[in-house]
Backbone bond lengths (Angstrom), bond angles and torsions (degrees), N, CA, C in turn:
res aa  C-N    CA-C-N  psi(-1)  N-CA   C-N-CA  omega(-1)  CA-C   N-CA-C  phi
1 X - - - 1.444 - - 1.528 107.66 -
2 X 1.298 111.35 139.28 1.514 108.82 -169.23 1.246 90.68 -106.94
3 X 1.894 103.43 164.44 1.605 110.33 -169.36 1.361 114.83 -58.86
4 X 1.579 134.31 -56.57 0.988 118.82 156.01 1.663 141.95 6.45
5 X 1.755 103.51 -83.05 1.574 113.36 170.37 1.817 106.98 -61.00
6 X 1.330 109.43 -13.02 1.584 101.64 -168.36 1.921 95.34 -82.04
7 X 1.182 103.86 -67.72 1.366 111.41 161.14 1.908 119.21 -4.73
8 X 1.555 93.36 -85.51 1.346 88.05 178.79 1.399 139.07 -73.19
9 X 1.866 103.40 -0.94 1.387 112.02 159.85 1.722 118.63 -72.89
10 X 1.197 107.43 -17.04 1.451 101.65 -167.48 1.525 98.62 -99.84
11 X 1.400 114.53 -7.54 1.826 121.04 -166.51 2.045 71.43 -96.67
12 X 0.884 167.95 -55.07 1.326 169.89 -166.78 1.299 118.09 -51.33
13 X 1.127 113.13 -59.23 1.630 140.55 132.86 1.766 119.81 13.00
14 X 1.916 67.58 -78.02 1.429 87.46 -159.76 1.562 105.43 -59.65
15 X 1.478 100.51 -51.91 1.757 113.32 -159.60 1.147 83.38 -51.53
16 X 1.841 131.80 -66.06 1.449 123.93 -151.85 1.609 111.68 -47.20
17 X 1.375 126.64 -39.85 1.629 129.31 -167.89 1.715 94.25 -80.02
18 X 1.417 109.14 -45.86 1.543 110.91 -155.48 1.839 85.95 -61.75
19 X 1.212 141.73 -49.10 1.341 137.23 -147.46 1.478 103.62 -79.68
20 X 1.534 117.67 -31.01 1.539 144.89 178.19 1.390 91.86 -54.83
21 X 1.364 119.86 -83.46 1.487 133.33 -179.16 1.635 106.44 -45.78
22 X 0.916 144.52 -25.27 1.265 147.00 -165.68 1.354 107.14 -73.70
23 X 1.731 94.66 -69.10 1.449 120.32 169.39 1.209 131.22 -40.95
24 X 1.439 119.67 -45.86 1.443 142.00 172.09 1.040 108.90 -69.14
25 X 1.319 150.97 -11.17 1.631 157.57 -140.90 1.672 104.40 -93.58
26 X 1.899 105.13 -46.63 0.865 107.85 -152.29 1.604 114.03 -95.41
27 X 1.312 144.64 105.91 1.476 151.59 -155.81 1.535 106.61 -40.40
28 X 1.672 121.68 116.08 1.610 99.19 175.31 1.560 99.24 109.41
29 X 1.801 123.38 -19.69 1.161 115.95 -162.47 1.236 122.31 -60.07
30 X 1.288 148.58 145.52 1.220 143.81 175.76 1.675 112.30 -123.22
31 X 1.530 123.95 141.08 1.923 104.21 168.61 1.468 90.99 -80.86
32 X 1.130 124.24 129.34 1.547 129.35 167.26 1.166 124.61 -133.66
33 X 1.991 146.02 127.13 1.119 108.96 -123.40 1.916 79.65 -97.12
34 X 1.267 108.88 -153.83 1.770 119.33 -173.08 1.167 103.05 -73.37
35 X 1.776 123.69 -28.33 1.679 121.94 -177.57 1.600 125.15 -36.33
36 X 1.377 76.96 -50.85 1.665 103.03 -166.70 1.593 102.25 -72.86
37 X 0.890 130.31 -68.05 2.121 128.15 168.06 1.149 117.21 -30.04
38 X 2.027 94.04 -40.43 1.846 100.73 -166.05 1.966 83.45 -69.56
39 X 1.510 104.36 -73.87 1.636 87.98 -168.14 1.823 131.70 -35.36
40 X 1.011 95.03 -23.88 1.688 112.92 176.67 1.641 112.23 -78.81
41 X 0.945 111.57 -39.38 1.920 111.62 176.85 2.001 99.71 -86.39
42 X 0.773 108.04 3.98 1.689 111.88 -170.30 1.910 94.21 -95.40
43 X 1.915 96.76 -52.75 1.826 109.35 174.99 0.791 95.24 -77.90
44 X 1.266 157.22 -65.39 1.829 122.13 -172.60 1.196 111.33 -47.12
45 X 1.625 140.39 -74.27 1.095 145.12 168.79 1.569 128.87 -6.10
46 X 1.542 108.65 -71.58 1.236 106.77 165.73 1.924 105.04 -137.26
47 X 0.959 119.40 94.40 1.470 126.39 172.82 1.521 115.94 -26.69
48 X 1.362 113.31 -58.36 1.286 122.30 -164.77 1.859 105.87 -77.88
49 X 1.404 101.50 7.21 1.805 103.41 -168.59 1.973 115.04 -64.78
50 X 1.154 152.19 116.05 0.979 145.41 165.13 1.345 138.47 -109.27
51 X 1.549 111.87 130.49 2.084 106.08 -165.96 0.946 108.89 -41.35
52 X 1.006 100.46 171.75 1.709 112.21 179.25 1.428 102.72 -110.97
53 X 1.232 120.34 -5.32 1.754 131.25 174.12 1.000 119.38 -153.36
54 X 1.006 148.26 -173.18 1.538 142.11 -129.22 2.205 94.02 -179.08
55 X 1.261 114.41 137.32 1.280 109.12 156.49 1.899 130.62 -47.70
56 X 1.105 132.28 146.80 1.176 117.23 176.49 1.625 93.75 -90.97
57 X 1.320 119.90 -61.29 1.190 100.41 179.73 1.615 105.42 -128.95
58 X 1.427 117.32 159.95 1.626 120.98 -179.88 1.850 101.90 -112.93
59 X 0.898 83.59 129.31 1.917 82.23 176.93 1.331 98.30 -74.97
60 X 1.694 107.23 -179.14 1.526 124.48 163.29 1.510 99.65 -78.50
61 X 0.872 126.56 143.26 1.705 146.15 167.87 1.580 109.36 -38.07
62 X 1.652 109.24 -30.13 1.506 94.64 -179.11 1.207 95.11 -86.24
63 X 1.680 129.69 -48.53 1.341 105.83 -174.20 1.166 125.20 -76.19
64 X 1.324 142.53 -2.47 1.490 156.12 125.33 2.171 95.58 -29.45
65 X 1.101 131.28 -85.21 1.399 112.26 -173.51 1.542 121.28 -55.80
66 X 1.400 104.24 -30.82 1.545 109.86 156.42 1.427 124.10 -35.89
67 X 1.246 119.93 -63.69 1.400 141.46 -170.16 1.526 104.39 -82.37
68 X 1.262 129.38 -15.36 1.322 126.40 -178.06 1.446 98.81 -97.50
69 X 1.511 136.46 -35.37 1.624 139.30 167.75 1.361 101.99 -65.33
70 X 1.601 137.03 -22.55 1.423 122.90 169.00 1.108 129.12 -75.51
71 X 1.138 102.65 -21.58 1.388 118.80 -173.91 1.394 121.26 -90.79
72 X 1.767 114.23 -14.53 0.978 132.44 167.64 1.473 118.07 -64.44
73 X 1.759 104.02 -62.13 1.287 147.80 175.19 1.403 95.00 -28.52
74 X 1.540 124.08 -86.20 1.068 127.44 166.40 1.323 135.17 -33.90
75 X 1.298 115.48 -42.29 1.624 116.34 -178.54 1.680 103.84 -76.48
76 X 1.272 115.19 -27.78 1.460 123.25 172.17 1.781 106.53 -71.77
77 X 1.188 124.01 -32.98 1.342 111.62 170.92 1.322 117.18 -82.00
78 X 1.427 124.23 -42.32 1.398 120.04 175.45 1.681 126.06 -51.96
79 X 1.912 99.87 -31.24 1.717 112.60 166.34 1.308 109.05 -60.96
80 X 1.690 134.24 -59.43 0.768 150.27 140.95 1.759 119.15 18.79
81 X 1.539 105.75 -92.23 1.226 133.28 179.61 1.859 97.03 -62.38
82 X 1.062 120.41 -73.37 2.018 112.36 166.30 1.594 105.47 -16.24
83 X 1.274 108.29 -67.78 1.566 116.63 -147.25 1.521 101.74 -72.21
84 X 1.632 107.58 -37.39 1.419 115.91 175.57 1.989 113.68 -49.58
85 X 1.430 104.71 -53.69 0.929 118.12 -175.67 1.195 144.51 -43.47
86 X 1.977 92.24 -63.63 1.755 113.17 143.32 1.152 97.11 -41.22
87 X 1.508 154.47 -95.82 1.045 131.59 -138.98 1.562 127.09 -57.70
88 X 1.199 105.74 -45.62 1.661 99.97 165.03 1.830 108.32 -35.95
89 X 1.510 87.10 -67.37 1.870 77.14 -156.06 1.365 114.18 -42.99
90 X 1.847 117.97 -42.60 1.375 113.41 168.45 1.286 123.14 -33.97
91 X 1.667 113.60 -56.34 1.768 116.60 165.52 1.238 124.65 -45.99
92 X 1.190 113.79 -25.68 1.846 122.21 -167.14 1.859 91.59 -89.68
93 X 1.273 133.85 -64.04 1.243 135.40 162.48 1.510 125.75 -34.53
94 X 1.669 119.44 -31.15 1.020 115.82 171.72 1.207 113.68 -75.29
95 X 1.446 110.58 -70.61 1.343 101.03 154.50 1.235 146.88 -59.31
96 X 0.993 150.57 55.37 1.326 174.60 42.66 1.676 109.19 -0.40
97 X 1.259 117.74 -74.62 1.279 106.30 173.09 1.653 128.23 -69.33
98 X 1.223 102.62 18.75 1.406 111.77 171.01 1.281 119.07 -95.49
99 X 1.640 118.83 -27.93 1.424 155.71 -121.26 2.047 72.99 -115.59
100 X 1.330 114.89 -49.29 1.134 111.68 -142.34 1.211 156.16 91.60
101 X 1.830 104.07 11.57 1.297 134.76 176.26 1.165 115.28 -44.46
């Protein structure tokens, strides 16, 4: 690993613990995602406010975090496979003009 990639693994690092520690600081803290605040600043706001739709169905929470790591999973492979790609062709172009095409 060259200094570079070492570098920005440890700058990666950092943010991940430093944001951990941040988070944790505060008494009561919870990770909770924006849903839950958003629905809560909506009931303070106007109490009497009501959806206009309703879930059809709510999973159990594990398969709800289940389905939220697949969905990750995937969007991380599809970046993945893009980024991979561009880089080939860049390689295929370099070489090519190395070739003397």
């Amino acid at each position: 690993m060259n200094v570079r990639n070492g570098g920005l693994l440890v700058l990666a690092v950092v943010l991940v613990v430093g944001s951990v520690l941040i988070g944790s600081r505060h008494e009561g803290a919870r990770f909770t995602g924006s849903d839950g605040q958003a629905m809560a600043a909506v009931a303070a706001i106007r109490p009497d406010y009501q959806p206009w739709f309703g879930l059809i169905w709510e999973p159990p929470p594990e398969i709800a975090s289940g389905l939220f790591a697949l969905q990750a999973a995937l969007g991380a492979g599809v970046l993945g496979y893009y980024l991979g790609f561009k880089r080939g062709q860049a390689r295929g172009r370099r070489n090519r003009a190395d070739a003397g095409d």
